[in-house]
PDB file of N, CA, C and O in Angstrom:
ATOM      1  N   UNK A   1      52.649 -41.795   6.858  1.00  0.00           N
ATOM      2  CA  UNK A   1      52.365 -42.126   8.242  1.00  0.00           C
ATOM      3  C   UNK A   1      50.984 -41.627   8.659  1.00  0.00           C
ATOM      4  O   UNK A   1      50.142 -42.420   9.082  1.00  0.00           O
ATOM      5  N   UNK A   2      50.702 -40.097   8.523  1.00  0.00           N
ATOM      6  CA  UNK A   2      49.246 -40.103   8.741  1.00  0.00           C
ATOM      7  C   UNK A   2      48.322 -40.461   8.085  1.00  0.00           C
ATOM      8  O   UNK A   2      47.191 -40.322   8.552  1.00  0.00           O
ATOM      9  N   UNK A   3      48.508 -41.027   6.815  1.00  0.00           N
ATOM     10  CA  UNK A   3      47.523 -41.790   6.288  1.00  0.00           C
ATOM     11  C   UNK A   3      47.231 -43.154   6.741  1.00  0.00           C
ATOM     12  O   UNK A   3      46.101 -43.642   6.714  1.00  0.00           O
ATOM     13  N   UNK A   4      48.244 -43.731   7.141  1.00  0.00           N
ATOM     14  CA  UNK A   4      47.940 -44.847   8.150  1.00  0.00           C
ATOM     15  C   UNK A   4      47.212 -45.041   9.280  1.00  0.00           C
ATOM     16  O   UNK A   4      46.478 -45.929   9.713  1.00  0.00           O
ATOM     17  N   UNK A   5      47.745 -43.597   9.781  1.00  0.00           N
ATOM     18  CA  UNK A   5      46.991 -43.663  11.051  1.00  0.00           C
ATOM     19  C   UNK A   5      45.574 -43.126  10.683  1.00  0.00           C
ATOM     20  O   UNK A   5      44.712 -43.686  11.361  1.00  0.00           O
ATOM     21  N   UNK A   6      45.097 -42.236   9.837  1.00  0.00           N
ATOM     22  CA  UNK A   6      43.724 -42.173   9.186  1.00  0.00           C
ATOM     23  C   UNK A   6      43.164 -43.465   9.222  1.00  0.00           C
ATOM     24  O   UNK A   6      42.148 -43.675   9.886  1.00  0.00           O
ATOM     25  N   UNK A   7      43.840 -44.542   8.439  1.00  0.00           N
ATOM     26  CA  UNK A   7      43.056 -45.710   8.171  1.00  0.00           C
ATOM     27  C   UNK A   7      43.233 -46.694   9.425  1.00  0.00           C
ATOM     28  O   UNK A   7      42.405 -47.602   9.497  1.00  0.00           O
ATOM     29  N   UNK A   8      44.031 -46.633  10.235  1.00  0.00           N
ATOM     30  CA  UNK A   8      43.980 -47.334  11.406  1.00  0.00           C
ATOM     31  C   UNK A   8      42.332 -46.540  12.369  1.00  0.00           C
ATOM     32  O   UNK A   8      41.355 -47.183  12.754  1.00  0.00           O
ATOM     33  N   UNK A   9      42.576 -44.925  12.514  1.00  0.00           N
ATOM     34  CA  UNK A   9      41.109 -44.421  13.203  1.00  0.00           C
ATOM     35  C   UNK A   9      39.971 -44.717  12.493  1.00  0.00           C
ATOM     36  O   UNK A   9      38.902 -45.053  13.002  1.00  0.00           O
ATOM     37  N   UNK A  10      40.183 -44.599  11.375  1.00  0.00           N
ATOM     38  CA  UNK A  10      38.818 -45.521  10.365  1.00  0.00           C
ATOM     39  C   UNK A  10      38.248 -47.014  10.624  1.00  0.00           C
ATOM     40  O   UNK A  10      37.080 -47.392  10.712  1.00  0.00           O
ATOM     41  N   UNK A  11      39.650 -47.849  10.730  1.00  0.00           N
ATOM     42  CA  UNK A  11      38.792 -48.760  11.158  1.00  0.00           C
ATOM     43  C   UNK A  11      38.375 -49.126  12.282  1.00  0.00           C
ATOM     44  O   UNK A  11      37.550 -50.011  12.509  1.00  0.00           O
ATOM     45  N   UNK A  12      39.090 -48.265  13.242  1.00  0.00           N
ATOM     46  CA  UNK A  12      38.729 -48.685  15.064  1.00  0.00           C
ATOM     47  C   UNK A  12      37.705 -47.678  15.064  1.00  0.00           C
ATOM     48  O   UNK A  12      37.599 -47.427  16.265  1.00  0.00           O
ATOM     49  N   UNK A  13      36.664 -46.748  14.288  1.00  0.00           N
ATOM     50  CA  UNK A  13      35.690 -46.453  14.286  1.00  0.00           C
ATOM     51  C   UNK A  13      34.796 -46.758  13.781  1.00  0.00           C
ATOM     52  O   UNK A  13      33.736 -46.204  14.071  1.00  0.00           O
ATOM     53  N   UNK A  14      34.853 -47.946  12.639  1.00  0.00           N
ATOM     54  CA  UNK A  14      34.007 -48.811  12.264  1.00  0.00           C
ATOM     55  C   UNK A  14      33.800 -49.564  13.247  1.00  0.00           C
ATOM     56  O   UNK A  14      32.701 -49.615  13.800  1.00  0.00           O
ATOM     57  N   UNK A  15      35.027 -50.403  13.687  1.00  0.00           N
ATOM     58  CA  UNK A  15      34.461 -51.833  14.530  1.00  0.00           C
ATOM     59  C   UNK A  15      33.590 -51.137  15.835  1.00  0.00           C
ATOM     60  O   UNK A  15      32.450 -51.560  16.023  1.00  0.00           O
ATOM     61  N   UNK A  16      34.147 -50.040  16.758  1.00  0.00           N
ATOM     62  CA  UNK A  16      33.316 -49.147  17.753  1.00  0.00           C
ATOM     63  C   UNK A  16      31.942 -49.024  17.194  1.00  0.00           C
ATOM     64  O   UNK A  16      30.916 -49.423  17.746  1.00  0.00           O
ATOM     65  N   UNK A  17      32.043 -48.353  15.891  1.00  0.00           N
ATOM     66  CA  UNK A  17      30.449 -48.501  15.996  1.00  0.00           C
ATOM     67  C   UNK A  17      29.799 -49.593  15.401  1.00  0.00           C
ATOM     68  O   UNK A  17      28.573 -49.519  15.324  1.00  0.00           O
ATOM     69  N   UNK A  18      30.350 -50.569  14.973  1.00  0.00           N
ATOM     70  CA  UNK A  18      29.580 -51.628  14.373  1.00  0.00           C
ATOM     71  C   UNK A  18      29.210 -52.363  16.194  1.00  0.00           C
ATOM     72  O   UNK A  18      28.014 -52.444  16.476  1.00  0.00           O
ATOM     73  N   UNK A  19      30.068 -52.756  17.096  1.00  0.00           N
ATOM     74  CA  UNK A  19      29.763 -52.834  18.653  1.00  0.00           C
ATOM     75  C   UNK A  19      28.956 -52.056  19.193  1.00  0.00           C
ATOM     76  O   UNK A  19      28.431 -52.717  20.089  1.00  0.00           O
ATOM     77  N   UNK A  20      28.485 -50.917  19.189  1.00  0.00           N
ATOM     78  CA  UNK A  20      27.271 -49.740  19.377  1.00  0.00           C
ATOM     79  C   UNK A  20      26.513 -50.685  18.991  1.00  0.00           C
ATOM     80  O   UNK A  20      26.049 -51.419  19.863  1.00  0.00           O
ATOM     81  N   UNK A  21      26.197 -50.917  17.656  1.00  0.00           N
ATOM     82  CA  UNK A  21      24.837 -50.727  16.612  1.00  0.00           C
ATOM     83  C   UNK A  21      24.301 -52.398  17.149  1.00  0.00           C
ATOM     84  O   UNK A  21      23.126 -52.629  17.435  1.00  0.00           O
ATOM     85  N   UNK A  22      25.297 -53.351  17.205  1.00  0.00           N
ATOM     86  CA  UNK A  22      24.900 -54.948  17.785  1.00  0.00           C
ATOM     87  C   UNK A  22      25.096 -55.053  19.310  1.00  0.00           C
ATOM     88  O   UNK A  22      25.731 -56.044  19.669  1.00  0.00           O
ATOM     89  N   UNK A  23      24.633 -54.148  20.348  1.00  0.00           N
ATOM     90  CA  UNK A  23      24.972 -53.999  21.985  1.00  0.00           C
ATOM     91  C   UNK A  23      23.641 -54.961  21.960  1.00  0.00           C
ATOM     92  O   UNK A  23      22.739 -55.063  21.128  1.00  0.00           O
ATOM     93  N   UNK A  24      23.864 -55.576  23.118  1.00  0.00           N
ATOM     94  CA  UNK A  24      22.078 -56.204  23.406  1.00  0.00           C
ATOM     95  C   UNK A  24      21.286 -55.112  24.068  1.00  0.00           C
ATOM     96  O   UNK A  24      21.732 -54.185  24.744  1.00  0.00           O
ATOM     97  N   UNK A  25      20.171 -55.347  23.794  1.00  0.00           N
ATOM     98  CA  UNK A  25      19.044 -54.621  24.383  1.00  0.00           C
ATOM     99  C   UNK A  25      18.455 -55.949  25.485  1.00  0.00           C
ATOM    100  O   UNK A  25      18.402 -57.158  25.258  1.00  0.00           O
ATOM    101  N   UNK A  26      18.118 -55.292  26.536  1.00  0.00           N
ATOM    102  CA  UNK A  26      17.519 -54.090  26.745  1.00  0.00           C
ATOM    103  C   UNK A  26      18.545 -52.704  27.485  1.00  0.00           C
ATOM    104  O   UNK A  26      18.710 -52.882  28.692  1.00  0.00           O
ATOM    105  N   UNK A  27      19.134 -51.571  27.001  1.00  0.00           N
ATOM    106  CA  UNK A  27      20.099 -51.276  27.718  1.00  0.00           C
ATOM    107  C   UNK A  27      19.223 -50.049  28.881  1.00  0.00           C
ATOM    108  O   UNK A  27      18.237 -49.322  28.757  1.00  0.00           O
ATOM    109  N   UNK A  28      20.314 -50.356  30.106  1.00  0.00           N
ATOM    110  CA  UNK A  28      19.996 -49.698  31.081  1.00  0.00           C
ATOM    111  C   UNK A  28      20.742 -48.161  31.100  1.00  0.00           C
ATOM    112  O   UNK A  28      21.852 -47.989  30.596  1.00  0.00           O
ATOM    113  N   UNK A  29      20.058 -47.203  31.679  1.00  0.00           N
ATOM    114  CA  UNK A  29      20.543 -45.674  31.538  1.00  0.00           C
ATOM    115  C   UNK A  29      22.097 -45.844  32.442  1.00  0.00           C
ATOM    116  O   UNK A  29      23.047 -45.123  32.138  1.00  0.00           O
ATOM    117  N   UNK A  30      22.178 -46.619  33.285  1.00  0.00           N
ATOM    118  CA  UNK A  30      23.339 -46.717  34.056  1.00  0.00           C
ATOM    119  C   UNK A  30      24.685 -47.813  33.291  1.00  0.00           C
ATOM    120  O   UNK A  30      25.736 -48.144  33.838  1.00  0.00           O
ATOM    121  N   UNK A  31      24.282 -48.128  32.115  1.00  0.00           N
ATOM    122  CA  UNK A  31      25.253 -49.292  31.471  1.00  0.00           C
ATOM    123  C   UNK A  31      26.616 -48.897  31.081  1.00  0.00           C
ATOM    124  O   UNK A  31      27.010 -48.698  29.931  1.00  0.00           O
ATOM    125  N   UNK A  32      27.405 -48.791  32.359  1.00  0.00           N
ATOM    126  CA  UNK A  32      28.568 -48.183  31.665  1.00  0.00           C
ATOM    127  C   UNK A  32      29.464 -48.922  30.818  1.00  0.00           C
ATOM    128  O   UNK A  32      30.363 -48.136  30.519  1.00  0.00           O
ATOM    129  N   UNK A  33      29.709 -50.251  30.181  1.00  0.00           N
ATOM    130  CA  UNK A  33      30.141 -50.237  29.030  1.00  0.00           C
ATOM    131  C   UNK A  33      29.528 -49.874  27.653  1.00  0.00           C
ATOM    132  O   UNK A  33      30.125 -49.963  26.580  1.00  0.00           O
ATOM    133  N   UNK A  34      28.699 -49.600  27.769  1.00  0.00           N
ATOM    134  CA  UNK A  34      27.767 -48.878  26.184  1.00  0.00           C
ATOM    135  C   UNK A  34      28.499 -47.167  26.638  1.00  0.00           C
ATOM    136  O   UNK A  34      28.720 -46.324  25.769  1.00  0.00           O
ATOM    137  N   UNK A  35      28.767 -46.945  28.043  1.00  0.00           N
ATOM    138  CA  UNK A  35      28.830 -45.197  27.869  1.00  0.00           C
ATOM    139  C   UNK A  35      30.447 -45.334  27.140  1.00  0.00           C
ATOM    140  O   UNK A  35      30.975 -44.626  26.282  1.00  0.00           O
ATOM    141  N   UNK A  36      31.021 -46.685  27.953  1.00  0.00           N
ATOM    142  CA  UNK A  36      32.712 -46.587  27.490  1.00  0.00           C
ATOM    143  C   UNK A  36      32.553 -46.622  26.295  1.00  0.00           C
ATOM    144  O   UNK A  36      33.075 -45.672  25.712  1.00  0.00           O
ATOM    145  N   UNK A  37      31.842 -47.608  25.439  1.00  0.00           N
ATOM    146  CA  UNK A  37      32.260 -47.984  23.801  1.00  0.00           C
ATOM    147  C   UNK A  37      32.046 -46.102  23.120  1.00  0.00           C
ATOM    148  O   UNK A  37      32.618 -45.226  22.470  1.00  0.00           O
ATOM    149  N   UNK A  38      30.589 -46.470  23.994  1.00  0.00           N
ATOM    150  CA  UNK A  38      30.205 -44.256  23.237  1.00  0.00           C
ATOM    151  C   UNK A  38      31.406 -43.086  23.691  1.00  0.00           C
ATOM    152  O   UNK A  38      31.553 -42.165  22.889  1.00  0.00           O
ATOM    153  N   UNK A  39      31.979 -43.080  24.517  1.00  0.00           N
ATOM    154  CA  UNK A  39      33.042 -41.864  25.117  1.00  0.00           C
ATOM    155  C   UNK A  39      34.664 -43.001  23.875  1.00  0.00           C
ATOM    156  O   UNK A  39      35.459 -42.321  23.226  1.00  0.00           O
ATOM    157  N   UNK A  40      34.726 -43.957  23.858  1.00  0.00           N
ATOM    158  CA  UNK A  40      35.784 -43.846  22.719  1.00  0.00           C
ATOM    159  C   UNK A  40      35.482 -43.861  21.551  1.00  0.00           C
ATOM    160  O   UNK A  40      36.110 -43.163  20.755  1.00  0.00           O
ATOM    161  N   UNK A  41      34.416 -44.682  21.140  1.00  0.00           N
ATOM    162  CA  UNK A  41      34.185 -43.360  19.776  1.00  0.00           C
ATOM    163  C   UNK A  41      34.179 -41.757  19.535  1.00  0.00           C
ATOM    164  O   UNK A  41      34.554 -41.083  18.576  1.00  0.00           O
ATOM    165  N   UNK A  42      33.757 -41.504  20.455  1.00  0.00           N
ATOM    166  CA  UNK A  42      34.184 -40.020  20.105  1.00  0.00           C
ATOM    167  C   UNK A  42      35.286 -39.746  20.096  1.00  0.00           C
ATOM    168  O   UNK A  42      35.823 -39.058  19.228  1.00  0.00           O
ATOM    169  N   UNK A  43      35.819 -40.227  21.047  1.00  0.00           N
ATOM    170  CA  UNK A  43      37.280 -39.552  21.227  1.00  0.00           C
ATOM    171  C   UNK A  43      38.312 -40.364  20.028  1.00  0.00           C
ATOM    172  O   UNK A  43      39.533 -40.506  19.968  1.00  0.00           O
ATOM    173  N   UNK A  44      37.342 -40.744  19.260  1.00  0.00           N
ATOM    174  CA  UNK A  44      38.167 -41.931  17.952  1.00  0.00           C
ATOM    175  C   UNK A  44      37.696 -39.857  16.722  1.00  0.00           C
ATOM    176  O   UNK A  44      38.436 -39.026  16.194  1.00  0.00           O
ATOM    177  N   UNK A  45      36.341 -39.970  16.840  1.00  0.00           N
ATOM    178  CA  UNK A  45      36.323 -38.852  16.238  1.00  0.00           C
ATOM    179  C   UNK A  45      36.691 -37.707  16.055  1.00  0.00           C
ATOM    180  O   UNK A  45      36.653 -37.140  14.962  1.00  0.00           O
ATOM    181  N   UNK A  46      37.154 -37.149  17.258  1.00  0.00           N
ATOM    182  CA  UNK A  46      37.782 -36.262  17.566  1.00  0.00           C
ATOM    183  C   UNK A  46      39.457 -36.093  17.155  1.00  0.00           C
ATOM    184  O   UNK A  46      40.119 -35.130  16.768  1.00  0.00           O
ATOM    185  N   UNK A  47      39.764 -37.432  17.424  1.00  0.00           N
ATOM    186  CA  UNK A  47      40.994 -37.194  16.433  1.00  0.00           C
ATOM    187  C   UNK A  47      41.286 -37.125  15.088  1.00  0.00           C
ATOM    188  O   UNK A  47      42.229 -36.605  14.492  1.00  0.00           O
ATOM    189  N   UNK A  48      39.771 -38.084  14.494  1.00  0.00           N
ATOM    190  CA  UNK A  48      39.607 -37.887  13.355  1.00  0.00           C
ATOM    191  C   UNK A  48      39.894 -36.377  13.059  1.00  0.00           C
ATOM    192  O   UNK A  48      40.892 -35.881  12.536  1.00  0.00           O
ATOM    193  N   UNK A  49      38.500 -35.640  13.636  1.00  0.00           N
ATOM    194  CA  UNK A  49      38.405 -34.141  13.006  1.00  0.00           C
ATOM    195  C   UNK A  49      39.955 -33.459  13.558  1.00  0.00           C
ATOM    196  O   UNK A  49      40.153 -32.345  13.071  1.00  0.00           O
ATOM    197  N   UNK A  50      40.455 -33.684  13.977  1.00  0.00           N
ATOM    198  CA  UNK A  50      42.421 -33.366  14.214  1.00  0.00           C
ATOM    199  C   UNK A  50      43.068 -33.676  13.393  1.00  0.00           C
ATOM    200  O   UNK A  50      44.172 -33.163  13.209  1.00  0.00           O
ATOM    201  N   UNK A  51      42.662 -34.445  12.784  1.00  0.00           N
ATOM    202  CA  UNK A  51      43.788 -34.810  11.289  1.00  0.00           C
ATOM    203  C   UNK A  51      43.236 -33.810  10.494  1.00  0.00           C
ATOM    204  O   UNK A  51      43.924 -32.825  10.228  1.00  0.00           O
ATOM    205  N   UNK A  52      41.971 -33.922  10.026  1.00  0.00           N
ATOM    206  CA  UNK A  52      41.468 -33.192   9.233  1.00  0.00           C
ATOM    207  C   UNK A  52      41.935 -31.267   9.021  1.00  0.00           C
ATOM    208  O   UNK A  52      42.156 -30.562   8.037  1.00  0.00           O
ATOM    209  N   UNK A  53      41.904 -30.979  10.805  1.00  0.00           N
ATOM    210  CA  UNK A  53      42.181 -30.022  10.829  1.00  0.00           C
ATOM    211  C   UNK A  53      41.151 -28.952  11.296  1.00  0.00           C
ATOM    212  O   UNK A  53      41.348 -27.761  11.536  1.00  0.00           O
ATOM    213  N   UNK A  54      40.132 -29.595  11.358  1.00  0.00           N
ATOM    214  CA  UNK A  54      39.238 -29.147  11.898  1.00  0.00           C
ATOM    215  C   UNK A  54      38.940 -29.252  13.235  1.00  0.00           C
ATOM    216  O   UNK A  54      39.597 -30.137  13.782  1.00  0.00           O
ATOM    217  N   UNK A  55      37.963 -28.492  14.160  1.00  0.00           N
ATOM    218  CA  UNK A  55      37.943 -27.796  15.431  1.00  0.00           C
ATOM    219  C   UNK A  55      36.490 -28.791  15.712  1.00  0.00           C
ATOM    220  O   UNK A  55      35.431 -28.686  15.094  1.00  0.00           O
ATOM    221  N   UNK A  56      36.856 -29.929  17.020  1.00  0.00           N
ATOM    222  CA  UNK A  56      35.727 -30.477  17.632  1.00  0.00           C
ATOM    223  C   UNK A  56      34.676 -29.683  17.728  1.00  0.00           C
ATOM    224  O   UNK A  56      34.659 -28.551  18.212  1.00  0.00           O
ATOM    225  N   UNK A  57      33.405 -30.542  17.059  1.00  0.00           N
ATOM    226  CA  UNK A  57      31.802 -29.901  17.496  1.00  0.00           C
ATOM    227  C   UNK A  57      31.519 -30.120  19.058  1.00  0.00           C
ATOM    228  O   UNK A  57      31.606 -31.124  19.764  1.00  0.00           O
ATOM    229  N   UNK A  58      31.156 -28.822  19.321  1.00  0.00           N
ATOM    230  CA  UNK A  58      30.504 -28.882  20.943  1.00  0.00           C
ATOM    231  C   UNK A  58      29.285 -29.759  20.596  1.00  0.00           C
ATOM    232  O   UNK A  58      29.231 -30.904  21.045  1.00  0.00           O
ATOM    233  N   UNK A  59      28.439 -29.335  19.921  1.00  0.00           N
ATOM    234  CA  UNK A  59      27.199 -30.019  20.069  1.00  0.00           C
ATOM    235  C   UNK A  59      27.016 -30.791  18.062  1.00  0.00           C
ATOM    236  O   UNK A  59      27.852 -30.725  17.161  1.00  0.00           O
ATOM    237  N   UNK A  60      25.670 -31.406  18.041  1.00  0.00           N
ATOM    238  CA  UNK A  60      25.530 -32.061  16.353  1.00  0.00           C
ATOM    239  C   UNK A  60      24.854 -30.702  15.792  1.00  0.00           C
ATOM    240  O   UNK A  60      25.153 -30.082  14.771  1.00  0.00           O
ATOM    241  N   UNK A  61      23.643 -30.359  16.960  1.00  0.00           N
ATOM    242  CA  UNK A  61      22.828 -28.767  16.662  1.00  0.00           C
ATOM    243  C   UNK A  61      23.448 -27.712  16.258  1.00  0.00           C
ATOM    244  O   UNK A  61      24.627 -27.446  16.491  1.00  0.00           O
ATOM    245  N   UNK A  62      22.546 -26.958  15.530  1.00  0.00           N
ATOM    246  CA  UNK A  62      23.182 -25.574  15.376  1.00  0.00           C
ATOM    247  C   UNK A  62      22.691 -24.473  16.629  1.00  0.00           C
ATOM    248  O   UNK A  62      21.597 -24.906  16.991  1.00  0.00           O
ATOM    249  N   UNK A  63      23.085 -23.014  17.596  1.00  0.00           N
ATOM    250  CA  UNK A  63      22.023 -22.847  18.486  1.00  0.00           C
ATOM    251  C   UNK A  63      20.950 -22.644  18.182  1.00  0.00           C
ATOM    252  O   UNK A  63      20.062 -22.676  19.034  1.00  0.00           O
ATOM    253  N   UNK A  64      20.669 -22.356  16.808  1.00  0.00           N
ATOM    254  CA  UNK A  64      19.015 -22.531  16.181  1.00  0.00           C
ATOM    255  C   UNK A  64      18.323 -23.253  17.044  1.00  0.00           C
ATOM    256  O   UNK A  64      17.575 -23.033  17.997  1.00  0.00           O
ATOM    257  N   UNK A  65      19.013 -24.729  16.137  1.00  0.00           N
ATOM    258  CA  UNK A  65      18.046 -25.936  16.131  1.00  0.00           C
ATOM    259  C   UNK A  65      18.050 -26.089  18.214  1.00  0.00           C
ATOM    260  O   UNK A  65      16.973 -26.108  18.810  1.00  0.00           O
ATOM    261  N   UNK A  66      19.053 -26.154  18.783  1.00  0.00           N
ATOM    262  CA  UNK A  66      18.990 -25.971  20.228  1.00  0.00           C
ATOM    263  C   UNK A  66      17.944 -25.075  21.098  1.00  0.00           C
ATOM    264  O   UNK A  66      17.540 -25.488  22.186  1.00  0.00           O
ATOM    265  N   UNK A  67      17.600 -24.044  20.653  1.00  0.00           N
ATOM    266  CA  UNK A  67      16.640 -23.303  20.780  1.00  0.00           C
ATOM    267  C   UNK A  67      14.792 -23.440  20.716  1.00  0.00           C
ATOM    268  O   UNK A  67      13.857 -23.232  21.489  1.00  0.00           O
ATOM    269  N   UNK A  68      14.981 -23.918  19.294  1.00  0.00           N
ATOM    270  CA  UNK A  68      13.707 -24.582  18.966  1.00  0.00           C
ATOM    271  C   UNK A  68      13.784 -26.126  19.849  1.00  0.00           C
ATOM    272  O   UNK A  68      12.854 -26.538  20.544  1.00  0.00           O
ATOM    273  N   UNK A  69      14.892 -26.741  19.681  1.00  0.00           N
ATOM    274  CA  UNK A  69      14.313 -27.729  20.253  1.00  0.00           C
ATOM    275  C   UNK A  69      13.845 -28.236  21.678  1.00  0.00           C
ATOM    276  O   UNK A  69      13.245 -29.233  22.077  1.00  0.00           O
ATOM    277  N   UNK A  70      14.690 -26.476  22.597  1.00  0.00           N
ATOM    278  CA  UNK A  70      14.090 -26.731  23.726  1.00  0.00           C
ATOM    279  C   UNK A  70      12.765 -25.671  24.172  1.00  0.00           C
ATOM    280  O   UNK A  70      12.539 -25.269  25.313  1.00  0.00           O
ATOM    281  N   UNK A  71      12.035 -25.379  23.021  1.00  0.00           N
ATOM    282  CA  UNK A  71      10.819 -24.716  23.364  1.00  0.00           C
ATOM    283  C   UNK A  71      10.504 -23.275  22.331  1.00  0.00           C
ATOM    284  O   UNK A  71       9.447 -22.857  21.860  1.00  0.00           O
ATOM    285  N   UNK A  72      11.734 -22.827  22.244  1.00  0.00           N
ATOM    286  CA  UNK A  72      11.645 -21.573  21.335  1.00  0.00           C
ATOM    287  C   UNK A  72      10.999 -20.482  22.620  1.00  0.00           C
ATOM    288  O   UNK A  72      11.056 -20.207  23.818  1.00  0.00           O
ATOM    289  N   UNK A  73      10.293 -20.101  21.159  1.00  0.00           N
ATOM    290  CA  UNK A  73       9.117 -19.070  21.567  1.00  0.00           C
ATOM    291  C   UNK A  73       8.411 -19.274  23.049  1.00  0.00           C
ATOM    292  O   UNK A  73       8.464 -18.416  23.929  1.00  0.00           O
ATOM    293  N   UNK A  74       7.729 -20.573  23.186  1.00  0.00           N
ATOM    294  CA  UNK A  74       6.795 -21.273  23.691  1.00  0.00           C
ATOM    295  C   UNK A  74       7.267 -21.591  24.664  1.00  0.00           C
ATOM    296  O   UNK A  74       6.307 -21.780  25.412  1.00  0.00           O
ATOM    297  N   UNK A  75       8.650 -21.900  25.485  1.00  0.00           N
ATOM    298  CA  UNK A  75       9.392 -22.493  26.604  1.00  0.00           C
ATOM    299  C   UNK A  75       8.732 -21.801  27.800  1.00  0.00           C
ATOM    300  O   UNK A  75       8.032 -20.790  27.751  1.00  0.00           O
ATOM    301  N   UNK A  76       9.005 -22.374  28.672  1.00  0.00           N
ATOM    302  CA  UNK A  76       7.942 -21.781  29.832  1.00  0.00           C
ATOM    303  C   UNK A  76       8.853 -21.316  30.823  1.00  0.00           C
ATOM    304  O   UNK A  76       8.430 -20.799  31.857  1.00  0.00           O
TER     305      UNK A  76
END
């Protein structure tokens, strides 16, 4: 059974993001069906990483890379 449902979230996270990757352009910052397709993929991922057993990423960064990338040293 959970291998089914593995391969059932597998493929409703393919077709989600294959719909991401072919959205028309030009997209607007306010386009809320591109935010819907993006907020259920994740939440397609998130169950993924629940099967797995593993604990949702807050962020993709490490706070390293978060750090540096908002200025480091140099931030004003």
């Amino acid at each position: 059974m959970a291998n089914e449902s593995r391969q059932a979230l597998e493929r409703h996270l393919a077709e989600l993001s294959d719909e991401i990757r072919h959205y028309p352009t030009p997209i607007a910052r306010c386009d809320e069906q591109l935010l819907d397709l993006l907020e259920r993929r994740s939440q397609v991922l998130a169950r993924l990483r629940e099967l797995d057993g593993r604990q949702p990423a807050v962020s993709g960064c490490s706070e390293e890379g978060i750090w540096v990338n908002d200025g480091g040293v140099n931030a004003a």
